[in-house]
N, C-alpha and C positions, 0 to 999 in steps of 0.2 A: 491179067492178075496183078502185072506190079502196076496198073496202073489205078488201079481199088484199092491195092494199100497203101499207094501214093495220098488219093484222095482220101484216106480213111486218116493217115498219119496227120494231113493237112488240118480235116476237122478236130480230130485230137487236140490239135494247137490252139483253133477257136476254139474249142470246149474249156481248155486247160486259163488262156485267156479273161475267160471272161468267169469263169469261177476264182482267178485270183484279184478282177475286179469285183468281183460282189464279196470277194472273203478281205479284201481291203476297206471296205466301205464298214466294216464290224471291226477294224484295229481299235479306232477310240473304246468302244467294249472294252476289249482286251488289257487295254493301257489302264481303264478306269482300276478294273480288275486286279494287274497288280500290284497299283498305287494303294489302294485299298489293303491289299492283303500286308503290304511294309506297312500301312501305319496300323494294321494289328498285330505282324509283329511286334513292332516296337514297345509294345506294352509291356511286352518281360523286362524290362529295363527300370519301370514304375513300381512292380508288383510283380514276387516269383511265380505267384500262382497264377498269373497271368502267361499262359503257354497254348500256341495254337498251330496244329499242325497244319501242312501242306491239304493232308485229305482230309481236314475236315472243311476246311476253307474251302475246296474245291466242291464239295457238298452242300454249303452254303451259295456258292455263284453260280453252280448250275441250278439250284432249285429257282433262285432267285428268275434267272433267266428263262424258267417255262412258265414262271408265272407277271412276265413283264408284256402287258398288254401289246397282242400284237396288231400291226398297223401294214397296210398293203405299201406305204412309202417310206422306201429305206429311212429316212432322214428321221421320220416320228420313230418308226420302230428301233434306232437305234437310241433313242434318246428316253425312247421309254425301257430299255433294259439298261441306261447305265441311272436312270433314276431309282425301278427295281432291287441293281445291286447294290445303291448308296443305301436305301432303306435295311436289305435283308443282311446286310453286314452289321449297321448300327444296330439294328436289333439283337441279331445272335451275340455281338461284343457288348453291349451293356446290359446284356441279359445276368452276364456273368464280371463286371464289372462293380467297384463299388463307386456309389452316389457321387463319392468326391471327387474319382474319376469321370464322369459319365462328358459334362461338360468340356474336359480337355480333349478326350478322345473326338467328340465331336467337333472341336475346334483343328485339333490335329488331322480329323478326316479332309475337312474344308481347306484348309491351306495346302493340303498336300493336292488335292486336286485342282486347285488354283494353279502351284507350281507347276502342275503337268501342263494346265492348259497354256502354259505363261502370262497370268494373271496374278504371279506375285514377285513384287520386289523384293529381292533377297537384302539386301542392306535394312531397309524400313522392318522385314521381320526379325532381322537380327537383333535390332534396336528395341524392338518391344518386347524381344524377350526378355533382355538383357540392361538395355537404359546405356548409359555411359559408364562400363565397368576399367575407365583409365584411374590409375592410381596417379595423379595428379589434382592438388588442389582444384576447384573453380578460381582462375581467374577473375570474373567478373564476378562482384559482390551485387547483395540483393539489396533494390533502393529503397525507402520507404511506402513506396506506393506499391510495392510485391514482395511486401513480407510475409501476405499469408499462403505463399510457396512453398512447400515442405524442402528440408536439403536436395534432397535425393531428385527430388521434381526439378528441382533449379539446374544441378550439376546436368542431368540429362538437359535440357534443354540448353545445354554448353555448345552442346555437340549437337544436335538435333537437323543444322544447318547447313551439314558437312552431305544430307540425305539427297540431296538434289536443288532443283530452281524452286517447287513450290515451297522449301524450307531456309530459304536463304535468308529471310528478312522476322524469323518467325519470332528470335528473343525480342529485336529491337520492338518491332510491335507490339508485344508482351509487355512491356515497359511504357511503351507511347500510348498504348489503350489500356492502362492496365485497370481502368474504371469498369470499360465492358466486358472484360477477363474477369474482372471480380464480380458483376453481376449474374455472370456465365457460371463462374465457379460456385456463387451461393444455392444455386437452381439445386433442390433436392435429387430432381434425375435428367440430370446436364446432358447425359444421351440422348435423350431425346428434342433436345431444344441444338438449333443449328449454333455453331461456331460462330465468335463474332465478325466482325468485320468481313472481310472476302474467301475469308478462310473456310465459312460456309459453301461455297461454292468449288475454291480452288481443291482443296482436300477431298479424295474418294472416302469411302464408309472403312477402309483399313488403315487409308492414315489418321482419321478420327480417333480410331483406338489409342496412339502415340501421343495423342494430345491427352486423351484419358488418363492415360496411363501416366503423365508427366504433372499433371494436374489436378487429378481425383483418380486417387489408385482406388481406391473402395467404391469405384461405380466401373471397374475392368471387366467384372463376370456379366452384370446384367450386361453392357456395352458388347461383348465377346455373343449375348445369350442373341442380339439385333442381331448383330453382325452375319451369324449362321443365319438365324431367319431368313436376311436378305438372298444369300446366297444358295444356300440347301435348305434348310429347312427341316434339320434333325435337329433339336434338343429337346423331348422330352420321349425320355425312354419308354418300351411297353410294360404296363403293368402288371407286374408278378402274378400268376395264374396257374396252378397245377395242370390245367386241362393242355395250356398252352406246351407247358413244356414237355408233358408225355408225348403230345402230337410231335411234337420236335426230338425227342429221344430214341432209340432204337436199343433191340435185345443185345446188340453188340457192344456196346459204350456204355460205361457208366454215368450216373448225373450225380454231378459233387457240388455237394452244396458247400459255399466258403462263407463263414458265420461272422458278423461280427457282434461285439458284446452285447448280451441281451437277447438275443434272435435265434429261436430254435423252431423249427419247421416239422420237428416231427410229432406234434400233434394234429397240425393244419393236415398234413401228408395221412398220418392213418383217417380223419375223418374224410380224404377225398380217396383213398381207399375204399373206406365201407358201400360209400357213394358211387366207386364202378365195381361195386361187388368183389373187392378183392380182400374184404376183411378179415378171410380165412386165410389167405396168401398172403397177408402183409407179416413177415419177420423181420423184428428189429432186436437191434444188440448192442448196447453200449460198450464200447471197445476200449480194453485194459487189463491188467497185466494176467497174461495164462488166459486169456480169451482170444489167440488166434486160431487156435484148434476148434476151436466154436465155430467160429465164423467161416472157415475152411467150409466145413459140413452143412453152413445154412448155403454156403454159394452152391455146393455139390449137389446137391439136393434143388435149390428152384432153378438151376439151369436146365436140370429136368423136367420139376413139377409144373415150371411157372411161375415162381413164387415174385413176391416183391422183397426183395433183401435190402435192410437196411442198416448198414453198419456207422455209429454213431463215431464220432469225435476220433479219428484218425490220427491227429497230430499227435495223439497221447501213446502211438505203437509204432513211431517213423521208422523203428529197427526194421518190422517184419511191412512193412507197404512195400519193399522191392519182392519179395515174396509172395503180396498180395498183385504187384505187376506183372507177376508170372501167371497165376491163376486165370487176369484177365487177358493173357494171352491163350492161355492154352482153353479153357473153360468156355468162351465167349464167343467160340467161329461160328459156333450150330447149337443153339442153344433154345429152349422152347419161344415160339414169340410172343408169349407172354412176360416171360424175365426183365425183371429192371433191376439192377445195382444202386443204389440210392447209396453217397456217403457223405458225412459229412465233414468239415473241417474247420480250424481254424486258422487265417492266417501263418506260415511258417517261413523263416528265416533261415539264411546260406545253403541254398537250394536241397534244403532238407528232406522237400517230397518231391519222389520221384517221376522226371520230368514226362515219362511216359505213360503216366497214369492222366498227369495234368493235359499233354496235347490230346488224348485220345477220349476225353470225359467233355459230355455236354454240361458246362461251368454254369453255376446260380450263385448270386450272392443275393444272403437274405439277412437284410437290416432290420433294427425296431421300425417303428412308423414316422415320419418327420411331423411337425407341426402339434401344437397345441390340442385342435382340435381332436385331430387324430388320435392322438394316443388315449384322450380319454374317451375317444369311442370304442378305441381298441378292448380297453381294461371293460368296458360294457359290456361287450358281445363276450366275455368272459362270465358274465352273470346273468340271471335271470327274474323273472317277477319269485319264481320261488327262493333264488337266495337274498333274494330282498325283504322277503314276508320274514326272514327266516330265524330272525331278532323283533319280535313285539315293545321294543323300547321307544320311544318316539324320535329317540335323536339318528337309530342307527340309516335309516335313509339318506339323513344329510353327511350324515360321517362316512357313507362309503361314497359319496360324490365329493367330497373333502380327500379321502386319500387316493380317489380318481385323479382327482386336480393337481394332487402332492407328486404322486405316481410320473403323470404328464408332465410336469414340472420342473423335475429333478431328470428324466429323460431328454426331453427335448433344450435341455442347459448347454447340454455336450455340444451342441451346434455352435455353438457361441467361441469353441475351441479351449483354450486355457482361461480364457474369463472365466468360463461355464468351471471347471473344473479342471483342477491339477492333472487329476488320473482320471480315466474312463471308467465307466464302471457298468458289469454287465446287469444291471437291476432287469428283471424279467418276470414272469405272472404269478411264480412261486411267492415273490416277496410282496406281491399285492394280494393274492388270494390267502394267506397267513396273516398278513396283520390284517384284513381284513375278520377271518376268526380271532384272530387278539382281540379286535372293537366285540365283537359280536357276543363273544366269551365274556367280557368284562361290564357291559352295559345287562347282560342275562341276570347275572350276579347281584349287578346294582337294584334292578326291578325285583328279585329276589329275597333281597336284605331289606328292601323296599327303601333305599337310599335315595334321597334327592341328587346328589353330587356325583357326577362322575368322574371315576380318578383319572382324570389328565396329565398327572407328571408320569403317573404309570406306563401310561400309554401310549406317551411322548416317546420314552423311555424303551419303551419296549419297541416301537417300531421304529426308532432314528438310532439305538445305538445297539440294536439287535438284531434285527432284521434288515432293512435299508444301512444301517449302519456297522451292518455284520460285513460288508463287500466295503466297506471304505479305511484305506491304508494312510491318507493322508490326513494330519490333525487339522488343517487349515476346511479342507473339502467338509471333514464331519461338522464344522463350527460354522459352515455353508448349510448342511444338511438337518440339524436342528435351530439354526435360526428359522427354515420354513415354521417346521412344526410347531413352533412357539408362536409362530404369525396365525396358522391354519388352525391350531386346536386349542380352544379354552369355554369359557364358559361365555364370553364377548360373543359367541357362532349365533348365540339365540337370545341377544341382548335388542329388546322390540325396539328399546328409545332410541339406538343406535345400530341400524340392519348391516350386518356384518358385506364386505366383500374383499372379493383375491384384491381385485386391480381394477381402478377405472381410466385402464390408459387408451385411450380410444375406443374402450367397449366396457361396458359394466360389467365385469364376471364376478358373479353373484352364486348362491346356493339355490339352484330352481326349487321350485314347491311342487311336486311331482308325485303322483297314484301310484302309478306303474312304469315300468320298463321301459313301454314302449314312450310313454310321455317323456323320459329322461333320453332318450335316441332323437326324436323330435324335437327337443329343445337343445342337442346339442348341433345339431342339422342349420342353427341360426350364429354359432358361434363361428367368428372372423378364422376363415383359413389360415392368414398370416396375422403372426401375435407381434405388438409392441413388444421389445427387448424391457421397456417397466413392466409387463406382465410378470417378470423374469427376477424385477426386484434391480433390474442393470440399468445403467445411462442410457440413453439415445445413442452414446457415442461407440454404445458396447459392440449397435451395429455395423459403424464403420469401420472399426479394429478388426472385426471377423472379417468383414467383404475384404478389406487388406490383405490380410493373413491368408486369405484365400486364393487371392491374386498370385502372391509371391509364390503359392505351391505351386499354381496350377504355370507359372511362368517355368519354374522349378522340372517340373515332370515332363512341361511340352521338351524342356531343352535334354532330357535323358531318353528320350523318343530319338532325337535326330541320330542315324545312322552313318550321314553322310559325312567323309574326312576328306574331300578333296574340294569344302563348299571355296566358292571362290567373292570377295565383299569385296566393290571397288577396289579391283584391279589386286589385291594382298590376300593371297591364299591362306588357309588354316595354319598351315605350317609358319611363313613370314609375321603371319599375326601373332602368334604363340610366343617367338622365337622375338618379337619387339617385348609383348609382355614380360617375358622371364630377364630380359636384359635391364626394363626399367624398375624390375621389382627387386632385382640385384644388386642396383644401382643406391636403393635405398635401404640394403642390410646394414643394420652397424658391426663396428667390432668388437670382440667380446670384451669383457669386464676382464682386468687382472687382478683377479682375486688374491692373489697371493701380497702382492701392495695394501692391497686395503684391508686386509686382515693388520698387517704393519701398523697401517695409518690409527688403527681403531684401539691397538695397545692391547695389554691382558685382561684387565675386566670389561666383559662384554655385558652390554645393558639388553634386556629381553628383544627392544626395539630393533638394536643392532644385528643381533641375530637374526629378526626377520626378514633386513635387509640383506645379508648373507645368502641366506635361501631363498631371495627374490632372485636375487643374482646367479646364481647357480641354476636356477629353472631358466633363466632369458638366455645365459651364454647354450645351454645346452640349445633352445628353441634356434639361436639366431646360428649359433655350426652347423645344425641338420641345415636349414635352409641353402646355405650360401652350400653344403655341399650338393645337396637337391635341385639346385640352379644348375650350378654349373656340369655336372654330372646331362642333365636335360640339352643345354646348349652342345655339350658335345653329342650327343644322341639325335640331334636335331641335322648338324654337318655330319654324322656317320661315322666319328671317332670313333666310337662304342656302341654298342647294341641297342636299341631301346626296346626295355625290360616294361614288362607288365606295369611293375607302378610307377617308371615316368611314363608312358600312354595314360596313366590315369591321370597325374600331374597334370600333363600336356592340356588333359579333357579339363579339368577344373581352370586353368588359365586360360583358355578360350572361352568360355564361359562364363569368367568373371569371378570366382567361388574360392573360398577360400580352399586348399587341400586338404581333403582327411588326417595325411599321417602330418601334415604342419596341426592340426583343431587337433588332435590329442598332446601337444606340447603345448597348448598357450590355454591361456584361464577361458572359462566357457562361453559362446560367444556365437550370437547369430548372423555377424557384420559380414558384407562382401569382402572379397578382397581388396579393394582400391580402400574402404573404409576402416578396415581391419590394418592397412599398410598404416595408417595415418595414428591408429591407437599404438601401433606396436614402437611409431617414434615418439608419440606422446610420453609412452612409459621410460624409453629408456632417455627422455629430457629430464624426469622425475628423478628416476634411480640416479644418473651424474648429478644434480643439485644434491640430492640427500649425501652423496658422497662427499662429493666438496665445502654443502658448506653446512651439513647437518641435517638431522630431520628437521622437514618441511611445517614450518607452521600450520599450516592446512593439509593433512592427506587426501591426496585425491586418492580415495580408494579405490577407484574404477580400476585405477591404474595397477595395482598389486596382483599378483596370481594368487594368491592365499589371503582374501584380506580379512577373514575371522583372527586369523593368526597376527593380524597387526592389532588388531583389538583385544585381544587376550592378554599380547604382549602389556597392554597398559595398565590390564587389569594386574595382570602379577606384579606389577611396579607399584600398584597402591595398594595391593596388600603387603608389600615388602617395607614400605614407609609407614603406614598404619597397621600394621600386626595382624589384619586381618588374617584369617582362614581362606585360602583360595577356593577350595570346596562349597565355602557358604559365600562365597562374592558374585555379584553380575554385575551388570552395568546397566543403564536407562541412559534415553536419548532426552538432547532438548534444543529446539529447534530454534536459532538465535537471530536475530534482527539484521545482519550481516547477509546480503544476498553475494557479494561479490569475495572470493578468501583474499583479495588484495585488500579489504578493510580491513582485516582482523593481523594487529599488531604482533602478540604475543599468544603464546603456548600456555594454554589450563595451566594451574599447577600441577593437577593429577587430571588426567585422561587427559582425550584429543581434541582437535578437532578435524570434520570431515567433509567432505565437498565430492561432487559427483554422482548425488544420487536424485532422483527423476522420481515425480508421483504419475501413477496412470489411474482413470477411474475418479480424483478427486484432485482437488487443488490446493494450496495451501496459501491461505489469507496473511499477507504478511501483517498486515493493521491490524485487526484483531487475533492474529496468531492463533490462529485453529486451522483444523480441515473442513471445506466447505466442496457446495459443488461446481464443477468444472463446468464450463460454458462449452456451448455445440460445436463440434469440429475441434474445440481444442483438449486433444488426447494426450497430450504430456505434458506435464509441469516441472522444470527444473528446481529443485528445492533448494533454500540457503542454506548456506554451512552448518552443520547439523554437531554443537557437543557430545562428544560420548564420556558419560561419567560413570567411573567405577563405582560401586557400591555394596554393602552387607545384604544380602537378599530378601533378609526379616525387616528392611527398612522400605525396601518398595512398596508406594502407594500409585494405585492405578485407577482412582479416582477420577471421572472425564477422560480418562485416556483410553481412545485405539491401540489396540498392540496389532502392529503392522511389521506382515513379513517382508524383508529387505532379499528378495531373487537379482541373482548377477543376470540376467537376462528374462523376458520376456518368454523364454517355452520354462520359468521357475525351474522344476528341479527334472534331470532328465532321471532315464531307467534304472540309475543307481541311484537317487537321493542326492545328487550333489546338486548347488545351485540355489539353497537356502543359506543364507550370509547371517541374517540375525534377525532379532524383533525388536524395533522401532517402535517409541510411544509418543502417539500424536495426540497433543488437545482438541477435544474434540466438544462442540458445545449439546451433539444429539447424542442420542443414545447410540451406546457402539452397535448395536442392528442395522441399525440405519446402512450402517455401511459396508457389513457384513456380506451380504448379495450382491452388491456391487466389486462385492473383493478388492477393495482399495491396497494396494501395495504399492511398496516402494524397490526399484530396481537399480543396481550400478550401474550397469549397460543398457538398461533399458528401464517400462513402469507398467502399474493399472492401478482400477477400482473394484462391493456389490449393492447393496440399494442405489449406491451410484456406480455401479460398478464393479464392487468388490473391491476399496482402495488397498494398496500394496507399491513398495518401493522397490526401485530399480538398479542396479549397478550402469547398466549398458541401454544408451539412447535407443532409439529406432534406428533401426536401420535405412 
């Protein structure tokens, strides 16, 4: 007997053995798993609604795993389920994902499995997140032969060097070759043409990106979209499908749909209802105020019946969803399986919905359509050959493929980011299928009265400042939104001698001549997937400003992913790096203004100017005390002095990362700048403020430079009504754009008004020979403008004859969620018609610029960043 349990205990051992080698052989599984599952947490970090539990993840990796092809040799079959769970995660996470995320999430999947496998250099990815965020000039200046290196491309490529042996020699060759650097650099899509010199060779497909990224930041995402290819092979998400996601849903979970502007699914949703017979079961409920008792009773009721319950726009009752998160705990265990909870939402802000609703609901984000094409096939499958018949007027066929076009148009703009439009706006099938009765009601009329003419200002009118024009808050956006319409609708649409069209920027889009429905679905079926940005009425250049802009987010969101605080970059931990940053950034605070002297210095009457300088000063002493005590309060946090508190960890986080700090950005004028760049404005200013002290205002304001700078402009104006008698109430001022590009030419101070320096065109350029606004050449997206007069003036005496009136934004995102961010209106000579420029949105910025037919031209306070 013991000598059978000897031998029983022994095989035991072999059994035990050799199932911890074949359960070894499945670790990488494991690992892949969850690698995986951190970089879908990390998404709450991005976006709140972005929440994903343990179990549902674990629901996703097991399915995945019985449906990963299996293989009689460990090695295939392991490789084919960790292929499996990279697909069945990217799916279920960009299912419920938005667009502008999809690409980072896959980029973030990719790298993090790199890491695991140690296939990534943590220094090289630090650097592309981030570039060189030292607050330290460049050193090295740019020669003539590499001027067309943007700053930020230059300064990183300071430090580029410091990354290992294949980077040691990377400036100076930059400079030694910079002929075939700039043939490289002209290539439309440099990604895919090899690197010059040996750098094709020496450099893997990630340190390519580094060179992208230092050299053509607007070719990052397609570069980033290779990059995955090579490696996984996730980037394009699956396509939204009701079928898909029912199969994917269960009577236990809800499916929340997360909307953004424009996008409502519960049409699409009741008609694939009818289609699995549940159009008697389908109850829906738009959700508001003294409608939770409703809704209580339709959930009570189809966890019984069956039902499809669908409670609309949730964000609008955030009080009772904890309420409603009790429901789906209690209501949900054993529930008919036919039951589905369908809700939807929008968007919400400081974890407003509750986080239990969000991990335990299968997430859907449901967008308008992207692309040109697309949307006007959308607005199509919206109509049919009978609401076409439905107007006997001969023009109404063209005019509802006209406000298809307009529809499309004014939708797919938002891509474009702030080019496209100030504010989003959620235009949707309501405001197409209405003015569409507008045309159809008013052309009925015309046939009626038997008019030849149709009223077109009417109709203008009625759909750009009533309908389309009913959802728009901002005056710049509407003076965007009936410029179309003044282009789309007139009596030129059916002018034979001269055949009307939108745009012939690489495709004639024209008004097809079409019988029926289906002939208008079929000739849209030939129209170019991806639209010229001139389709758009914008520069060429509109599209490298967005690839940018897109860049920096998507650099932006990977770095609010990372989880990890103990990363360790050539040998200097998180901490040591932090803790060098805060000491160099300390190093550069000034000290404050003693106001109480310079009140002294200035005597008893104060002139309006002086005053503003008072309240410049008082906003920078208070900016520059919080800081130095926000330092140094961290540096002792840092050795253990003190505690570290919720917001130095966040400090800490934004100085490791390069970012300027949130509670520092609500004390200093509005500003998209890094840190290192932002160190450099904020001594620029206070060089300003001491000369204005010492030796008076400054011939030339550099208004970049002022936290308030409407208020130095105002100031000048009450000093020339106060010499000229004027009424301040009926006084403005007009700009005039002077032959002086440098304020070191300009001798003396206007009599009356200023003059001013610091402001930047984007979208258009400004000719100093012939002194107009003209268009801007390829690739060059900002123009520094010459010192620009501001003269006071009686308001009944402004002539705006040839002139552009051009909004003056202190930065590049224009105005944020309160309206702040609009400086003034700018009038530039202009020799076309101001449309022209309209679409292009030409502005001018303090800190930054743009243009719309070229752009939308518009002035800037604050450079690019």
């Amino acid at each position: 007997m013991a000598d059978d349990i000897a031998k029983d205990l022994d095989n035991a051992k072999i059994v035990q053995a050799n199932i911890n080698d074949s359960r070894s052989q499945y670790m990488p599984v494991a690992q892949t798993g969850a690698t995986l599952f951190f970089a879908m947490f990390g998404l709450s970090a991005v976006c709140e609604t972005y929440q994903y539990s343990l179990g549902a993840y674990t629901e996703v990796f097991c399915k995945a795993l019985s449906e990963a092809k299996k293989d009689s040799i460990p090695v295939n079959r392991i490789l084919n389920m960790k292929k499996e769970i990279q697909k069945g995660v990217y799916n279920y996470t960009t299912t419920g994902i938005f667009e502008a995320h999809k690409l980072m999430f896959s980029f973030h999947m990719t790298t993090m499995l790199m890491e695991q496998d140690g296939e990534l250099n943590r220094a090289e990815y630090e650097f592309f997140l981030k570039g060189n965020i030292s607050i330290e000039e460049n050193a090295n200046k740019k020669t003539a032969a590499i001027e067309w290196i943007n700053d930020a491309g230059w300064k990183d490529a300071q430090t580029v060097g410091n990354l290992g042996e294949a980077w040691k020699r990377f400036t100076d060759d930059l400079m030694g070759d910079a002929t075939l650097w700039k043939e490289w650099y002209d290539v439309e899509k440099p990604e895919l043409k090899p690197l010059p010199g040996d750098y094709a060779t020496k450099l893997n497909s990630f340190q390519k990106l580094l060179v992208i990224r230092m050299l053509r930041p607007d070719r990052v995402i397609y570069s980033i979209k290779e990059f995955i290819l090579e490696k996984h092979g996730h980037v394009e998400p699956p396509v939204l499908k009701f079928s898909s996601i029912l199969q994917q849903s269960s009577e236990k979970n809800p499916i929340l749909f997360i909307l953004s502007p424009g996008a409502d699914p519960s049409g699409e949703l009741l008609k694939f209802a009818n289609a699995k017979n549940f159009g008697n079961k389908y109850k829906a409920l738009p959700l508001g105020k003294e409608m939770e008792q409703q809704a209580q009773s339709m959930i009570d009721g189809g966890v019984v019946k069956g039902h499809w319950v669908m409670l609309q726009n949730c964000h609008l009752v955030l009080s009772w969803l904890k309420e409603l998160e009790g429901l789906i705990e209690d209501k949900m265990n054993r529930p008919h399986a036919d039951f589905r909870l369908w809700l939807t939402t929008s968007p919400t802000q400081d974890r407003s919905f509750p986080v239990g609703i969000l991990q335990r609901s299968l997430k859907v984000v449901v967008e308008p359509p992207e692309g040109l094409r697309q949307n006007i096939k959308t607005m199509y499958e919206k109509i049919d050959d009978a609401r076409l018949s439905n107007c006997k007027h001969p023009a109404f066929k063209d005019l509802v493929y006209v406000i298809s076009f307009f529809h499309a148009i004014i939708q797919d703009r938002k891509n474009f980011g702030k080019i496209g439009w100030n504010v989003v706006y959620g235009y949707n099938e309501s405001d197409f299928t209405i003015s569409l009765d507008l045309v159809s009601m008013y052309l009925a009329k015309a046939m009626a009265n038997k008019e030849d003419t149709i009223p077109w200002s009417t109709l203008r009118y009625l759909i750009g400042e009533a309908m389309y024009g009913g959802r728009v808050t901002d005056d710049y956006d509407r003076r965007v939104l009936m410029t179309y319409l003044n282009e789309y609708m007139g009596d030129f649409l059916f002018d034979k001698n001269q055949p009307f069209f939108f745009s012939k920027a690489g495709y004639e889009y024209i008004i097809p001549t079409c019988e029926n429905h289906e002939a208008y679905v079929k000739y849209l079926e030939q129209l170019p997937s991806d639209s010229n940005p001139e389709v758009f009425g914008l520069h060429t250049n509109a599209q490298i400003i967005s690839n940018t802009v897109k860049a920096k987010e998507l650099w932006m969101d990977m770095l609010k992913t990372q989880t990890s605080t103990v990363e360790v970059v050539k040998g200097q931990n998180r901490e040591e790096k932090i803790e060098q940053v805060a000491k160099d950034t300390l190093s550069k605070v000034k000290v404050v203004f003693e106001l109480y002297k310079i009140r002294e210095k200035l005597g008893g009457a104060v002139l309006p100017t002086q005053a503003v300088l008072m309240q410049e000063l008082e906003r920078f002493n208070i900016l520059t005390s919080f800081i130095q005590v926000n330092l140094v309060d961290l540096l002792k946090a840092l050795k253990g002095e003190i505690a570290m508190s919720g917001d130095l960890d966040e400090l800490s986080t934004f100085l490791y990362n390069g970012f300027l700090p949130k509670t520092w950005r609500e004390l200093t004028p509005q500003t998209e700048k890094s840190l290192a760049r932002w160190m450099t404005h904020y001594t620029m200013r206070y060089d300003q403020y001491s000369t204005w002290i010492d030796k008076g205002e400054p011939i030339v304001m550099w208004l970049s430079g002022l936290h308030v700078p409407e208020s130095y402009l105002s100031a000048h104006i009450q000093i020339a009504c106060r010499a000229k008698l004027w009424a301040l109430d009926k006084s403005t001022k007009i700009t005039e754009v002077t032959e002086w590009a440098s304020p070191a030419d300009v001798k003396a101070k206007p009599e009356l008004g200023c003059y001013i320096t610091g402001l930047y065109m984007e979208g258009a350029k400004w000719d100093m020979l012939g002194q107009t606004v003209i268009k801007q050449a390829p690739k060059e997206l900002i123009y520094e403008m010459p010192v620009i007069k501001i003269i006071p003036i009686e308001a009944n005496k402004v002539k705006l004859r040839n002139k552009l009136v051009t909004p003056v934004y202190v930065t590049q995102g224009r105005r944020n969620p309160k309206g702040e961010g609009l400086v003034f209106e700018a009038q530039l000579t202009t020799k076309e018609h101001p449309s022209h420029w309209v679409l292009p949105v030409s502005y001018t910025h303090l800190r930054a610029h743009e243009t719309l037919r070229y752009l939308v031209c518009r002035l800037l306070l604050e450079k690019k960043k």
